[in-house]
MOPAC internal coordinates of N, CA, C and O (Angstrom, degrees):
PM7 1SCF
backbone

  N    0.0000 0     0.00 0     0.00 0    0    0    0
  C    1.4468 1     0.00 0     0.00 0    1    0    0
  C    1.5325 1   108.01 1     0.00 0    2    1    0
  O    1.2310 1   116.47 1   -50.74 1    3    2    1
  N    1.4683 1   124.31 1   129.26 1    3    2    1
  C    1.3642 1   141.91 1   162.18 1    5    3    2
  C    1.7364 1    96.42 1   -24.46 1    6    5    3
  O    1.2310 1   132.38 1   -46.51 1    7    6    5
  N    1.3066 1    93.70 1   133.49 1    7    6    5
  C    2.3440 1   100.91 1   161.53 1    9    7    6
  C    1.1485 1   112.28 1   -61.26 1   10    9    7
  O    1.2310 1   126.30 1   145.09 1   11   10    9
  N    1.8684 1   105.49 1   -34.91 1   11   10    9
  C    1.9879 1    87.61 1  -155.47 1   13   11   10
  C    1.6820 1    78.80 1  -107.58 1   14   13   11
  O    1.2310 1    98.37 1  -139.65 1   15   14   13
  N    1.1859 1   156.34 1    40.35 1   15   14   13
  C    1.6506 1   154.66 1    86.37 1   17   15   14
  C    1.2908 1    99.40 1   -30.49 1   18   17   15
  O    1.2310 1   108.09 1    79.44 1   19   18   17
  N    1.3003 1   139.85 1  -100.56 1   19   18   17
  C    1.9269 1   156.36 1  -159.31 1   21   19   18
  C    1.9431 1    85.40 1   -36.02 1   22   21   19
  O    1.2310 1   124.36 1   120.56 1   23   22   21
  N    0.9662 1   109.23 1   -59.44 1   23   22   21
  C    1.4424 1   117.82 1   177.27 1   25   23   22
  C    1.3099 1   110.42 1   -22.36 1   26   25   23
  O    1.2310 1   129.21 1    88.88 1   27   26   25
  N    0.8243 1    99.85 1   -91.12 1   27   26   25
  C    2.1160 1   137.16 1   175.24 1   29   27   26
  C    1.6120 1    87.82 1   -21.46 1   30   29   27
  O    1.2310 1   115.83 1    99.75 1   31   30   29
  N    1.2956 1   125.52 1   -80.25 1   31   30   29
  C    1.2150 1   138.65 1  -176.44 1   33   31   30
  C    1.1436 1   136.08 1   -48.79 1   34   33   31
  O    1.2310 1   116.05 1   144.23 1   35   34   33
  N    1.4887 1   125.10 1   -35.77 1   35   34   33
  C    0.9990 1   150.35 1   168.52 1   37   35   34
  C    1.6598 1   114.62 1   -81.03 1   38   37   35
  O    1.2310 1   118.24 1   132.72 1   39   38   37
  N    1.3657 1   120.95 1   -47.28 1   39   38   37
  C    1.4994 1   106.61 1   141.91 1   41   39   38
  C    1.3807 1   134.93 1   -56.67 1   42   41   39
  O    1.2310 1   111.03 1   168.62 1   43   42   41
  N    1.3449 1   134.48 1   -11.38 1   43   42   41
  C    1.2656 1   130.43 1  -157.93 1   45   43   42
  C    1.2426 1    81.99 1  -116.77 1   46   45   43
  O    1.2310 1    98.88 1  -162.40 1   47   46   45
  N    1.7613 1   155.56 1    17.60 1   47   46   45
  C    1.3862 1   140.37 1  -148.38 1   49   47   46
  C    1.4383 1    79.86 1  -161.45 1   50   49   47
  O    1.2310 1   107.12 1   133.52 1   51   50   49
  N    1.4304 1   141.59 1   -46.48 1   51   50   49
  C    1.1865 1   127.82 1  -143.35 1   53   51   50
  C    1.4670 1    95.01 1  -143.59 1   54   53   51
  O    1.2310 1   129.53 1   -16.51 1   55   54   53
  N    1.4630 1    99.23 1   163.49 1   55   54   53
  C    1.5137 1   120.95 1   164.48 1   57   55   54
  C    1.2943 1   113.81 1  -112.18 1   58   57   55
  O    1.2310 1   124.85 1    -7.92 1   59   58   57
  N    1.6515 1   108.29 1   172.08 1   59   58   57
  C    1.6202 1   100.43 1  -177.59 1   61   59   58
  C    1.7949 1    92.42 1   -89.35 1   62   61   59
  O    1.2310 1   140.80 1   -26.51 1   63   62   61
  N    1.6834 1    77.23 1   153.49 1   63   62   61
  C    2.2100 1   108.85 1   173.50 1   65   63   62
  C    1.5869 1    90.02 1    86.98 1   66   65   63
  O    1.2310 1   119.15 1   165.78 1   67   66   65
  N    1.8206 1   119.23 1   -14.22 1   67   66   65
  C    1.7356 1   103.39 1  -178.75 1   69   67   66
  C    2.1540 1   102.72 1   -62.86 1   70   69   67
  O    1.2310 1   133.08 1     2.67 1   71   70   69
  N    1.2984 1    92.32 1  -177.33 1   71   70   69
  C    1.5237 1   104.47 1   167.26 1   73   71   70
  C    1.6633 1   129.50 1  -112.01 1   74   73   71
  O    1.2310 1   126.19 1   -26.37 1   75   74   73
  N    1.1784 1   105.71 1   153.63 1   75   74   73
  C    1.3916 1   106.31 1  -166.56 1   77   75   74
  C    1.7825 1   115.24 1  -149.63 1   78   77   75
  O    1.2310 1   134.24 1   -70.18 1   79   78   77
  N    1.3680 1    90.06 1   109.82 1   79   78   77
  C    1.2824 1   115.96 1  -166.84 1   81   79   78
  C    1.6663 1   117.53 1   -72.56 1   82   81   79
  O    1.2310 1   114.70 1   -64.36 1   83   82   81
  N    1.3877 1   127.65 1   115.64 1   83   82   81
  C    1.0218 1   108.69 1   172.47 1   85   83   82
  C    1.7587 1   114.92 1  -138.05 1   86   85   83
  O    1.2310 1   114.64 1   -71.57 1   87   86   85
  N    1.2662 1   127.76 1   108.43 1   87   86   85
  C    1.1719 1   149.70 1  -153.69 1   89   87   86
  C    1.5745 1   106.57 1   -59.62 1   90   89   87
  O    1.2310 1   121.43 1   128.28 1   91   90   89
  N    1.2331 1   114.86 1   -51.72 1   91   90   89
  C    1.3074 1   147.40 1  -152.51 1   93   91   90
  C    1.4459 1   133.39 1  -138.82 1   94   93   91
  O    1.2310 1   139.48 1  -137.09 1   95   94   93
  N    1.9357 1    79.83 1    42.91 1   95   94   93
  C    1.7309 1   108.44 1   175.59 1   97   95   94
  C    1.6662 1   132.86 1   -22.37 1   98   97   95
  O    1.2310 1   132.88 1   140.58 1   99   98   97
  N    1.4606 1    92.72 1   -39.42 1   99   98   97
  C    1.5654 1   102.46 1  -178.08 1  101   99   98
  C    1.7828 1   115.53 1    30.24 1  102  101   99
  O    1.2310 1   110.35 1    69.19 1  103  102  101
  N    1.0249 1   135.73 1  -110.81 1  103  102  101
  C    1.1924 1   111.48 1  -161.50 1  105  103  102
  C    2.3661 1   109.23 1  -117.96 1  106  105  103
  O    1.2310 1   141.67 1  -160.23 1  107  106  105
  N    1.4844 1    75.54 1    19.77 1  107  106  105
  C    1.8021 1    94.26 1   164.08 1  109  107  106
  C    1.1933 1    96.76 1    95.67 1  110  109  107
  O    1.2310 1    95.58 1   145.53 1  111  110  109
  N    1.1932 1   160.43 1   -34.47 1  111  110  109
  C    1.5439 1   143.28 1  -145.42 1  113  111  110
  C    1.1822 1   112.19 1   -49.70 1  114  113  111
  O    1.2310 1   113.83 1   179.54 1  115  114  113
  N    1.4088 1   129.28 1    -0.46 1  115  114  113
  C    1.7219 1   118.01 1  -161.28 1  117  115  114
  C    1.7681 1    92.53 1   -97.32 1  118  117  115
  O    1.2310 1   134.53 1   133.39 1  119  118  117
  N    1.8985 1    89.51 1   -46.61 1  119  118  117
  C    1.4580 1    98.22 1  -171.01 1  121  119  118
  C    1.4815 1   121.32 1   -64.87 1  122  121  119
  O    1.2310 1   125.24 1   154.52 1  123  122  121
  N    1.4446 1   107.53 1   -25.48 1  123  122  121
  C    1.4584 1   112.86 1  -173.71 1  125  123  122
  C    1.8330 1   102.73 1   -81.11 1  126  125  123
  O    1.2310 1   117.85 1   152.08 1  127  126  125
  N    1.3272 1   121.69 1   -27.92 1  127  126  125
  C    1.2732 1   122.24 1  -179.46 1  129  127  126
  C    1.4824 1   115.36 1   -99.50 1  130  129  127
  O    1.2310 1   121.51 1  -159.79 1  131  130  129
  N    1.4146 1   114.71 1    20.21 1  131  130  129
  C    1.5250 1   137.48 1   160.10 1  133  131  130
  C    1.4166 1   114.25 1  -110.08 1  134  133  131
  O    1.2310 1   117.61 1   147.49 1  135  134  133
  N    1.1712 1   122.16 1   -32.51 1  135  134  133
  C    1.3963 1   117.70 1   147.07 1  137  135  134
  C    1.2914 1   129.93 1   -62.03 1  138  137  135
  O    1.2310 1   106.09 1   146.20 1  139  138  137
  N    0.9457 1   143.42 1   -33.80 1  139  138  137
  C    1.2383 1   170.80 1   -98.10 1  141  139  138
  C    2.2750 1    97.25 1  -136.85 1  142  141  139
  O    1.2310 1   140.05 1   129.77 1  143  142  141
  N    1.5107 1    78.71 1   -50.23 1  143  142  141
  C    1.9604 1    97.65 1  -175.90 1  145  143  142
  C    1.0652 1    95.24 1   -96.58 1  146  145  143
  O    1.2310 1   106.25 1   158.27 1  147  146  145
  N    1.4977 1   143.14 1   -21.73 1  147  146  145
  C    1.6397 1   133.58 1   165.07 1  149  147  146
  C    1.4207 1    96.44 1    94.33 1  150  149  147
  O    1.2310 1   127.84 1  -140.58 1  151  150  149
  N    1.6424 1   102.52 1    39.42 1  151  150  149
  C    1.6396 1    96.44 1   159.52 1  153  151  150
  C    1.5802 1   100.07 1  -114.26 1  154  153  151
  O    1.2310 1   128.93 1    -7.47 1  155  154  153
  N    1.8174 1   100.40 1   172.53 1  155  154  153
  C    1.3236 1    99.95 1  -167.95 1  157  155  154
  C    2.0756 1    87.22 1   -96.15 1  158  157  155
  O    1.2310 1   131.89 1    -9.05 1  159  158  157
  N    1.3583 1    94.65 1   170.95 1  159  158  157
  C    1.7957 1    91.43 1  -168.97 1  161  159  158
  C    1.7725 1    95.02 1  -150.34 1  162  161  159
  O    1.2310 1   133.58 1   -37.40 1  163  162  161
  N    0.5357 1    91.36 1   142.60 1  163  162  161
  C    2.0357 1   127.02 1   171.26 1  165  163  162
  C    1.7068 1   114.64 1   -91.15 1  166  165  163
  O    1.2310 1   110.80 1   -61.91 1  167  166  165
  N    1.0668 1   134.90 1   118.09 1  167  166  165
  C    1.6503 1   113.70 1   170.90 1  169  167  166
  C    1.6945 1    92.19 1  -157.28 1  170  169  167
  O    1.2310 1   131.33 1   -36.99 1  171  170  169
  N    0.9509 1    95.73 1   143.01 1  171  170  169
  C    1.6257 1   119.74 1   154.23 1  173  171  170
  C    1.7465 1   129.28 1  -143.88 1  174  173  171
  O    1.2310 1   129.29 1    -8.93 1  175  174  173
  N    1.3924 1    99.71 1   171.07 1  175  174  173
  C    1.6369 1    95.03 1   172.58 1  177  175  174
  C    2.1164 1   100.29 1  -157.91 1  178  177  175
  O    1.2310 1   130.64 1     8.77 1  179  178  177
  N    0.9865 1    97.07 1  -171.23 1  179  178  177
  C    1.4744 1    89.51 1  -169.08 1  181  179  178
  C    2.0244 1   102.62 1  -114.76 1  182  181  179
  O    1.2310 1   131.47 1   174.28 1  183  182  181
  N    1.4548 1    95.47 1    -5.72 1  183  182  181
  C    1.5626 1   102.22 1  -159.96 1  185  183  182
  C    1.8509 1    93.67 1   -82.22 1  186  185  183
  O    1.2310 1   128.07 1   -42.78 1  187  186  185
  N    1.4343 1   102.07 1   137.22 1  187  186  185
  C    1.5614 1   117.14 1   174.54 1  189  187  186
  C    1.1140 1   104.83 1   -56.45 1  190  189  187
  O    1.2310 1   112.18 1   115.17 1  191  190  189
  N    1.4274 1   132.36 1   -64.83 1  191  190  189
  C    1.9637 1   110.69 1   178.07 1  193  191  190
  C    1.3066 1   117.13 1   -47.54 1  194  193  191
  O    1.2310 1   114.47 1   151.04 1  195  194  193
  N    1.2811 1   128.08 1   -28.96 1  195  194  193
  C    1.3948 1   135.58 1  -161.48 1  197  195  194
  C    1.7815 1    98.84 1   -40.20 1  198  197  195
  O    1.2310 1   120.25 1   118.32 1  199  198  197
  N    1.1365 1   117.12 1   -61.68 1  199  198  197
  C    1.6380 1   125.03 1  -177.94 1  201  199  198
  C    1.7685 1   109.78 1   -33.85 1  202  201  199
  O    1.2310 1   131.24 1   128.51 1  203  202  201
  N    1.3738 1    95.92 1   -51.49 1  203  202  201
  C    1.7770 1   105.08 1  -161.07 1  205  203  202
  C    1.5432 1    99.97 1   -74.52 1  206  205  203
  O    1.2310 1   126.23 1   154.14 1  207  206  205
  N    1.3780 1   105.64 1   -25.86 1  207  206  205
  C    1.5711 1    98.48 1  -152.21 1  209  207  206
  C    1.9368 1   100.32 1   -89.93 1  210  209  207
  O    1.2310 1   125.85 1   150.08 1  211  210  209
  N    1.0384 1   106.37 1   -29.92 1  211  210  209
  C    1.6496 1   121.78 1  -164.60 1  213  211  210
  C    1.3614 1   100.93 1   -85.22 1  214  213  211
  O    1.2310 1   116.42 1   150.06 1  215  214  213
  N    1.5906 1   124.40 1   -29.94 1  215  214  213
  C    1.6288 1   134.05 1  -175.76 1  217  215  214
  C    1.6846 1    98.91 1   -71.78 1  218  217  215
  O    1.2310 1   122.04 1   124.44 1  219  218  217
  N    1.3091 1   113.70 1   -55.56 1  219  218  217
  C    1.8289 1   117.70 1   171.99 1  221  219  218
  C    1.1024 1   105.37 1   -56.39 1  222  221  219
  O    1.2310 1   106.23 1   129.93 1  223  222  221
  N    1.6713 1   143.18 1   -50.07 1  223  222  221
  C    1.1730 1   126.31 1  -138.73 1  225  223  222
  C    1.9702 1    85.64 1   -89.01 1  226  225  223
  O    1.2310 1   114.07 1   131.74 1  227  226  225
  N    1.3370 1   128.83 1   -48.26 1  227  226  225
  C    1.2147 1   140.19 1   169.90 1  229  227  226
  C    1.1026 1   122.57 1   -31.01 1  230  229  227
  O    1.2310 1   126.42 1   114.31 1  231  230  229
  N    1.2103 1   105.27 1   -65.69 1  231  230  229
  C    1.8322 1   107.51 1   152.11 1  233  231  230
  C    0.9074 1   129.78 1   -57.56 1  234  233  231
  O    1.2310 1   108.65 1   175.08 1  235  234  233
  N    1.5109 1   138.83 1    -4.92 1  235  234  233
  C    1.2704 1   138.08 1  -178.05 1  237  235  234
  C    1.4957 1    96.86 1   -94.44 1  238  237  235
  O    1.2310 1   117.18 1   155.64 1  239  238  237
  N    1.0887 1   122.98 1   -24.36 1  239  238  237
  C    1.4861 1   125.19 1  -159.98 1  241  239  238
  C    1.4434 1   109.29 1  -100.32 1  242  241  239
  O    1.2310 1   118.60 1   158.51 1  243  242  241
  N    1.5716 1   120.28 1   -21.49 1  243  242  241
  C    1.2879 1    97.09 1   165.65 1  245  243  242
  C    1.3059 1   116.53 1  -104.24 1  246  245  243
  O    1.2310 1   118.28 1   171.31 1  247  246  245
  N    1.4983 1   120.88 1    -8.69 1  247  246  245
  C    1.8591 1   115.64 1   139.74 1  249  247  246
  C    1.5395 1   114.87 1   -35.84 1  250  249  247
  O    1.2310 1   115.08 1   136.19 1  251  250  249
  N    1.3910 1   126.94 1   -43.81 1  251  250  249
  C    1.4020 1   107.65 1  -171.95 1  253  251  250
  C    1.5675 1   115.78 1   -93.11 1  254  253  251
  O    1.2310 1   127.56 1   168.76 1  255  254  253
  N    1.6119 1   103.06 1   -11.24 1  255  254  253
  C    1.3103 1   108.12 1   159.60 1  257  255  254
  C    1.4091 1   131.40 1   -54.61 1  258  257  255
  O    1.2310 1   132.98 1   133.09 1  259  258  257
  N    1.4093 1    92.53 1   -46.91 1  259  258  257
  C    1.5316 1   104.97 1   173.28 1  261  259  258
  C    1.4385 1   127.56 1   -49.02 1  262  261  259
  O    1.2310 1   128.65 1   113.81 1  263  262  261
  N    1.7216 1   100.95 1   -66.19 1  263  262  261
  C    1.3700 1   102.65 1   162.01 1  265  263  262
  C    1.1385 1   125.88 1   -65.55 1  266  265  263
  O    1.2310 1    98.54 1   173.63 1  267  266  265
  N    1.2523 1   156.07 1    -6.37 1  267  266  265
  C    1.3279 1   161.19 1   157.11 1  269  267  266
  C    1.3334 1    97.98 1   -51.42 1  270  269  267
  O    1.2310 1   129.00 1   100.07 1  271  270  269
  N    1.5958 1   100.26 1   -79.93 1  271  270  269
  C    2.0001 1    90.53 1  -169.23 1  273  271  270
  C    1.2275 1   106.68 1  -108.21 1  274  273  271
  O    1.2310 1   120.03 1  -125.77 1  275  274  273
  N    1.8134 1   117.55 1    54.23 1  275  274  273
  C    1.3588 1   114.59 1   156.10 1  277  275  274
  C    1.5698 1   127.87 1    43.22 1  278  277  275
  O    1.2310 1   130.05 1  -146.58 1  279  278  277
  N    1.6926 1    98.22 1    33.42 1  279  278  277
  C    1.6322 1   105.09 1  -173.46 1  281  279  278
  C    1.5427 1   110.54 1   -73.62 1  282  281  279
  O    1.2310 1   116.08 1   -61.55 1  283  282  281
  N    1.2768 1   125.06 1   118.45 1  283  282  281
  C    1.3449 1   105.85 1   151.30 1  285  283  282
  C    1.2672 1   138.05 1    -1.70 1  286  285  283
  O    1.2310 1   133.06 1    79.03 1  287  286  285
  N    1.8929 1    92.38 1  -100.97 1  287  286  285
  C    1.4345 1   107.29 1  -166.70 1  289  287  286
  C    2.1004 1    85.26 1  -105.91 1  290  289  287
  O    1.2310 1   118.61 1     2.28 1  291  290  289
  N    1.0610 1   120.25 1  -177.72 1  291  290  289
  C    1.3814 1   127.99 1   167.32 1  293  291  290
  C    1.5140 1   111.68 1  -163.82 1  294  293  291
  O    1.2310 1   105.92 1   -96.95 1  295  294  293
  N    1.1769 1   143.74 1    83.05 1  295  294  293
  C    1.6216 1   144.82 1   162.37 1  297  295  294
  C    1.3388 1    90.63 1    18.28 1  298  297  295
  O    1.2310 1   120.50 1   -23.87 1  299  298  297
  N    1.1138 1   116.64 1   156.13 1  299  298  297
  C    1.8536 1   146.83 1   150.61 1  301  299  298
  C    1.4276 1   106.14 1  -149.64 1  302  301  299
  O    1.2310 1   137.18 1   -60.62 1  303  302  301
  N    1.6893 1    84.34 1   119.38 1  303  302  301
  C    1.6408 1    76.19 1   176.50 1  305  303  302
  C    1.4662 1   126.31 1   -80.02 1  306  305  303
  O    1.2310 1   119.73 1   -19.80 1  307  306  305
  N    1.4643 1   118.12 1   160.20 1  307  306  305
  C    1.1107 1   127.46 1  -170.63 1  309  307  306
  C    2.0390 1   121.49 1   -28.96 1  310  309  307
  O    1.2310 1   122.57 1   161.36 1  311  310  309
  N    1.4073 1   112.68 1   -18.64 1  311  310  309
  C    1.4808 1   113.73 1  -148.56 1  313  311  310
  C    1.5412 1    83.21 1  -102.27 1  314  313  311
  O    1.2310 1   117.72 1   160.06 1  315  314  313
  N    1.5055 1   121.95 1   -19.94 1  315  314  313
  C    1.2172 1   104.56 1  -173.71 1  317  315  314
  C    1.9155 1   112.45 1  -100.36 1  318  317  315
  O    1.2310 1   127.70 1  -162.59 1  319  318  317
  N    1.3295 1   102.78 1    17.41 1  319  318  317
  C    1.3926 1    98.19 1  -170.52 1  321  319  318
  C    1.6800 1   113.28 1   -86.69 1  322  321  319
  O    1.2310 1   120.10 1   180.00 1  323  322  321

C-alpha cells in the first residue's frame, strides 16, 4: 500500500502517542508511516526476511526524520540498537 494512502488513514483513525496495530508487517510501511505521524506502532509478520528488511527500512526513516525536522536526539527503540 502507497505511504501517503497508510497516511490518509492513519490520520483519520488515530492521534499522535495513539497505537497502531499492524498484524501483517510485510515489508513495514505501516510502521515506518506511524513513526513518521508520532504514533507509537506494534507490527509483526511471520516471514524470515521480515526482521532484516523492516530493521533497514526503520532506520532509514528515522535518519530522514531527523534531518527533516532537525531533531537532535530522537528515541530508537530498543530492537534497533
Amino acid at each position: 500500500m502507497p505511504e501517503n494512502l497508510l497516511e490518509r488513514i492513519i490520520k483519520a483513525s488515530s492521534n499522535e502517542s495513539d497505537l497502531v496495530l499492524d498484524p501483517f508487517g510485510g515489508t513495514g510501511t505501516t510502521a515506518a508511516v506511524a513513526k513518521k505521524l508520532n504514533r507509537n506502532y506494534i507490527t509483526m509478520d511471520t516471514s524470515k526476511t521480515y526482521y532484516e528488511v523492516i530493521t533497514k527500512r526503520l532506520k532509514g526513516k528515522i535518519e530522514e526524520i531527523k534531518r527533516n525536522k532537525n531533531i537532535e536526539q530522537l528515541q530508537t527503540p530498543t530492537l534497533f540498537d
